[in-house]
Steps between C-alpha positions, in 0.01 A plus 500: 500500500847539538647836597786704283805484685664700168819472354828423650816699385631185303187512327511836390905525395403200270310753306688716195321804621647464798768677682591604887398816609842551705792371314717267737836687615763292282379649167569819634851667374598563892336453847408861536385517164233203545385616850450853319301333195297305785417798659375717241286196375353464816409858541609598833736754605857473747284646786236239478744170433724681828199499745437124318835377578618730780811603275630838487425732197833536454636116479161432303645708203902408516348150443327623237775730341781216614675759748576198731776729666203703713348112643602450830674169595458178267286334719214769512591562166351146397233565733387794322517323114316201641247751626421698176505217316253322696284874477517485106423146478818404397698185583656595825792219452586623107537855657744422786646268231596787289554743757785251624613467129529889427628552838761271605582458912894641512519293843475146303817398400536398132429123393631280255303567202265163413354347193427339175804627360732405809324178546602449090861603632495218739299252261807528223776547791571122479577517128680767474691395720573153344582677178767721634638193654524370180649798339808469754512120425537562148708725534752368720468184283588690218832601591568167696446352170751749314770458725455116443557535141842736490638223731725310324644166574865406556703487205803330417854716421558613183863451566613258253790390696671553882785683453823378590561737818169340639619168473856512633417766766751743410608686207789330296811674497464700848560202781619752743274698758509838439620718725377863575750769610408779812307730384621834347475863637242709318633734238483871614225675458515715161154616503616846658787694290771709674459844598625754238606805648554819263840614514534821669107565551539437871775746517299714288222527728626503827822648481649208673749270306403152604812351413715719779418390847666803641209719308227242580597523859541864507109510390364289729665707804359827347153392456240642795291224654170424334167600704229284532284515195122560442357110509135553403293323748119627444304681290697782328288850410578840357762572250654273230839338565693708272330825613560483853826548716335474865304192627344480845420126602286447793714284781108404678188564426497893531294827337656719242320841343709685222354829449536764270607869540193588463298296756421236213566117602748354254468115680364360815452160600576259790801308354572153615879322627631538175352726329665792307431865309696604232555933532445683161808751427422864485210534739446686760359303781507383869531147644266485799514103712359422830837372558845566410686172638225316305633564078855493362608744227710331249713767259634361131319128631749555785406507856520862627345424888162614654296750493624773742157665525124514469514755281788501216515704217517305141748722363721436799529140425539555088770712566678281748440205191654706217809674757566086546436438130802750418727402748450160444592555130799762605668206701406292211720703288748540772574131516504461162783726403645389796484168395643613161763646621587206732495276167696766309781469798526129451524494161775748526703284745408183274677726289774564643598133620508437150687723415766436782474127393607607153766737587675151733464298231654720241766549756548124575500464081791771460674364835529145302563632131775714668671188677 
């Protein structure tokens, strides 16, 4: 009699009735998700599959709710998946499988991706290839080809018949060479007209006649020597240019504080070589620098020396500005009607030669008529 040795597991998934009483791991949305399912089939509890597998509690369920931040290294990590696996009856290979899937190793550099479709890629390289070499062919062709066709072969003349010139060599009627003479000067340039000068608008203005030397002269001795004027080097700050009589430019780098009567800072700044400030008129202010020697005070744009102290009024220097504005414009006036009357002497004596030369040669005119 021959004994039962039942039914193999081939035997008994051929039947439709059939089915496994774990589900294998890869039908499973995610890794902790199957070893979860697996668990609950198989009845047991985390405290019974830990003293099982000899896994913590704790690493137990962060497989199981796919916390794979709380694992330890990668290498127990494995260890611990191939472990409950192997508990559940799963296939301990599939799990690490998909725990190596789901958790990629950051230490392993990336690889050139592989496949069918690359392997495609390299299949067809050859051919596509080929064609684009083709495509330049063509092309290149192409315009070879067009190039080709615009040519166009020598033609004769259309000239009917050679001229006479062409035959002889020369042109009939002019045997001799020519000769060329030096060359010319080039005209004068006309491009810029003369200047027009107003008659009388000079003497108008400056009170000077600018066809008497003697008057001319006479100015030029009378006029004061011209200061240095204000040549903006730097940065310029305070007043406008038409609102300001005083400027204080900075000979080196140097401090300057302007405050008010009233304790209130108007301006302060380090100013650079170059630099300037423009003084408002009308306010009442001080000029406080670290030091004097170090800024120039320039009066009308005209240079009116250093700073004699730390501490100078503002008023001080406006008033020195306007007392040089009005005598400035005094002497002005001075050499004016000086220079007025200078021109109203020589015309006087231009005058009176004339007159002189009139009076001889009415005498030498009566002398003769007389004789």
């Amino acid at each position: 009699m021959a004994l039962d040795a039942g039914k193999g597991p081939e035997e008994y998934g051929a039947q439709s009735d059939w089915r496994d009483v774990i589900p294998p791991i890869t039908d499973a949305p995610t890794l902790g998700d199957g070893l979860r399912d697996a668990r609950e089939r198989s009845g047991r509890s985390l405290v019974e599959l830990s003293s099982v597998t000899r896994v913590p509690v704790r690493y137990l369920a962060a497989l199981e709710q796919n916390d794979f931040s709380v694992l330890p290294n990668r290498v127990f990590s494995i260890g611990y998946v191939r472990a409950y696996a192997a508990a559940l009856g799963l296939d301990e290979q599939l799990a690490v499988e998909r725990f190596k899937g789901e958790t990629p190793d950051p230490s392993v550099p990336l690889q050139p991706p592989v496949g069918v479709a690359f392997e495609e890629v390299r299949r067809y390289s050859p051919r596509l290839i080929a064609a684009g070499l083709a495509l330049v062919v063509a092309v290149v062709g192409w315009n070879v080809f067009q190039r080709v066709s615009l040519m166009r072969a020598p033609q004769p003349s259309d000239i009917a018949e050679v001229p006479e010139s062409w035959r002889l060599g020369e042109v009939p009627g002019q045997g001799e060479l020519v000769r060329l003479a030096a060359p010319r000067p080039a005209p004068p340039d006309q491009t810029v007209p003369a200047l027009y000068v107003t008659p009388g608008l000079e003497a108008q203005l400056t009170g000077v006649d600018p066809a008497s030397p003697e008057a001319v002269a006479a100015a030029a001795l009378a006029a004061p020597p011209v200061q240095k004027a204000f040549n903006p080097r730097g940065a310029i700050y305070g007043a406008s240019a038409n609102a300001s009589q005083v400027v204080i430019q900075a000979r080196k780098a140097a401090g300057l504080v302007v405050r008010m009567a009233d304790g209130r800072v108007l301006f302060a700044r380090q100013l650079a070589a170059g630099d300037a400030w423009r003084a408002p008129l009308g306010v009442a202010a001080t000029v406080d620098v670290s030091d004097p020697a170090a800024f120039d005070v320039y009066l009308n744009g005209e240079h009116g020396g250093a700073l004699e102290t730390s501490l100078t009024p503002l008023a001080q220097l406006n008033a020195r500005a306007q007392s040089l504005a009005r005598q400035a414009a005094a002497e002005v006036a001075a050499r004016a009607e000086s220079a007025r009357a200078a021109a109203a002497r020589a015309r006087d004596e231009v005058q009176d030669q004339a007159e002189l030369q009139a009076a001889s040669m009415q005498a030498v005119v009566s002398s003769a008529a007389g004789g």
